[in-house]
C-alpha positions in Angstrom: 10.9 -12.5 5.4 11.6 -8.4 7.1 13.4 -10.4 9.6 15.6 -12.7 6.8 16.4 -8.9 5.1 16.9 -6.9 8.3 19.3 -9.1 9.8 22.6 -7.7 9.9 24.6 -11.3 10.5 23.6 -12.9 7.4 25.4 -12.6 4.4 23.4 -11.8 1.0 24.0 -16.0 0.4 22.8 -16.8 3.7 19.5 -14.6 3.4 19.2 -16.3 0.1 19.4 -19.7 1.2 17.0 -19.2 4.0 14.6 -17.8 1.5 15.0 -20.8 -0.4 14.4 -23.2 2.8 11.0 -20.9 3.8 9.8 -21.1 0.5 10.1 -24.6 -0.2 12.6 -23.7 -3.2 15.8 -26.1 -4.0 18.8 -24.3 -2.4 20.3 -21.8 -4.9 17.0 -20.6 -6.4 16.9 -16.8 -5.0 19.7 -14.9 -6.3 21.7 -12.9 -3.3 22.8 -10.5 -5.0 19.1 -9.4 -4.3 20.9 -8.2 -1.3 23.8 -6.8 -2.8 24.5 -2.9 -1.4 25.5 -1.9 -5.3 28.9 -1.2 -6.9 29.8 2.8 -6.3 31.2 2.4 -10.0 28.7 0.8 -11.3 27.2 3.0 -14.6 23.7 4.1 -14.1 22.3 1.8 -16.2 23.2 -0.9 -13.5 22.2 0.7 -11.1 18.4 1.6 -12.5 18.2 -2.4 -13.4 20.0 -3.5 -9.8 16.6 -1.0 -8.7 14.1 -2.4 -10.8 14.8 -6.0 -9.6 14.9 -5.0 -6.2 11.5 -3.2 -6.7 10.3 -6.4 -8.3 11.5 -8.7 -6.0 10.0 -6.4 -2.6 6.1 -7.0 -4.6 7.0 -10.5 -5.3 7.8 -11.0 -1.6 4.5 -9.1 -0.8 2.4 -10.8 -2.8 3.7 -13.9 -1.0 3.0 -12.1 2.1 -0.3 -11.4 1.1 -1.1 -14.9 0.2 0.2 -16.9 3.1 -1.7 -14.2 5.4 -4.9 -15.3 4.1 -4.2 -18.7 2.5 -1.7 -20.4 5.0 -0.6 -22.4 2.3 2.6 -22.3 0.3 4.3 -24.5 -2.1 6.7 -24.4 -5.0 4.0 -24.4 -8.1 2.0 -21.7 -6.0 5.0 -19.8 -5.6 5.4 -20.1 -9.9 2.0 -19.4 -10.5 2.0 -16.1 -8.1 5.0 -14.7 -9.9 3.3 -15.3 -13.7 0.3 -13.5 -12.0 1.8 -10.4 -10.5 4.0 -10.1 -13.9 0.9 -10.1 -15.9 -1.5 -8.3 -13.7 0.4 -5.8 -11.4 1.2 -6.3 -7.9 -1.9 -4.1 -6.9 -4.4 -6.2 -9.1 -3.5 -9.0 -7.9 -3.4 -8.5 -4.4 -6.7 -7.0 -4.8 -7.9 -10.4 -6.3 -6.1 -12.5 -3.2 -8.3 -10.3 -0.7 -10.8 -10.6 -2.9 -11.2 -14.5 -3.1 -10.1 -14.5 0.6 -12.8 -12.4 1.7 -15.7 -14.7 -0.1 -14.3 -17.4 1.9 -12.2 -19.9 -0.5 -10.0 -20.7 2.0 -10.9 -24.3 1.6 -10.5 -24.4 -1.9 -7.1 -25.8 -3.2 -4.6 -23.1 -4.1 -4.2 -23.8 -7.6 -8.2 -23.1 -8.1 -8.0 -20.4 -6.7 -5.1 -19.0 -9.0 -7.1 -20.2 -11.7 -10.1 -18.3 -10.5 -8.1 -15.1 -10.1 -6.4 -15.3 -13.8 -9.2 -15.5 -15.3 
């Protein structure tokens, strides 16, 4: 995903739609203007929000790191389920928890047991 947002030759739809194909999303799901540079008139209370999201969107994408490092499994309903978590619990909880469930060796379980596990 660093390499999808460091490259220079994609445009902000392009990077989009390549999230979308790596994910498993339909095309058109991530927004690019995640990867928009930000409007020099833009008032400051656009820019704060344009921060906030990107702040947002950098744990989601962590979190997803974070699973797929230690899960190797990814689908649309995880994908779902990890954003609920991290808006409910924090990205730092629940990476915490991923490590957590990882470490005790659920990597055989089925992903959606494990989420279960970790909301509750």
């Amino acid at each position: 995903m660093e390499n999808i947002d460091l490259n220079t030759s994609l445009t902000p739809l392009e990077k989009a739609h390549t999230y979308d194909r790596v994910l498993g999303f339909k095309l058109g799901t991530t927004d690019p203007e995640l990867w928009h540079q930000g409007d020099p008139s833009a008032s400051e209370t656009e820019v704060k929000k344009e921060l906030r999201q990107k702040e947002e969107f950098d744990q989601y994408r962590e979190i997803l790191k974070t699973w797929v490092q230690y899960f190797n499994r990814m689908d649309q309903k995880t994908t779902g389920e990890l954003k609920a978590l991290l808006d409910e619990y924090g990205m730092d909880a629940l990476k915490k928890q991923i490590t957590r469930y990882a470490d005790i060796g659920a990597m055989g379980m089925e992903p959606s047991k494990i989420l279960d596990l970790i909301e509750q």
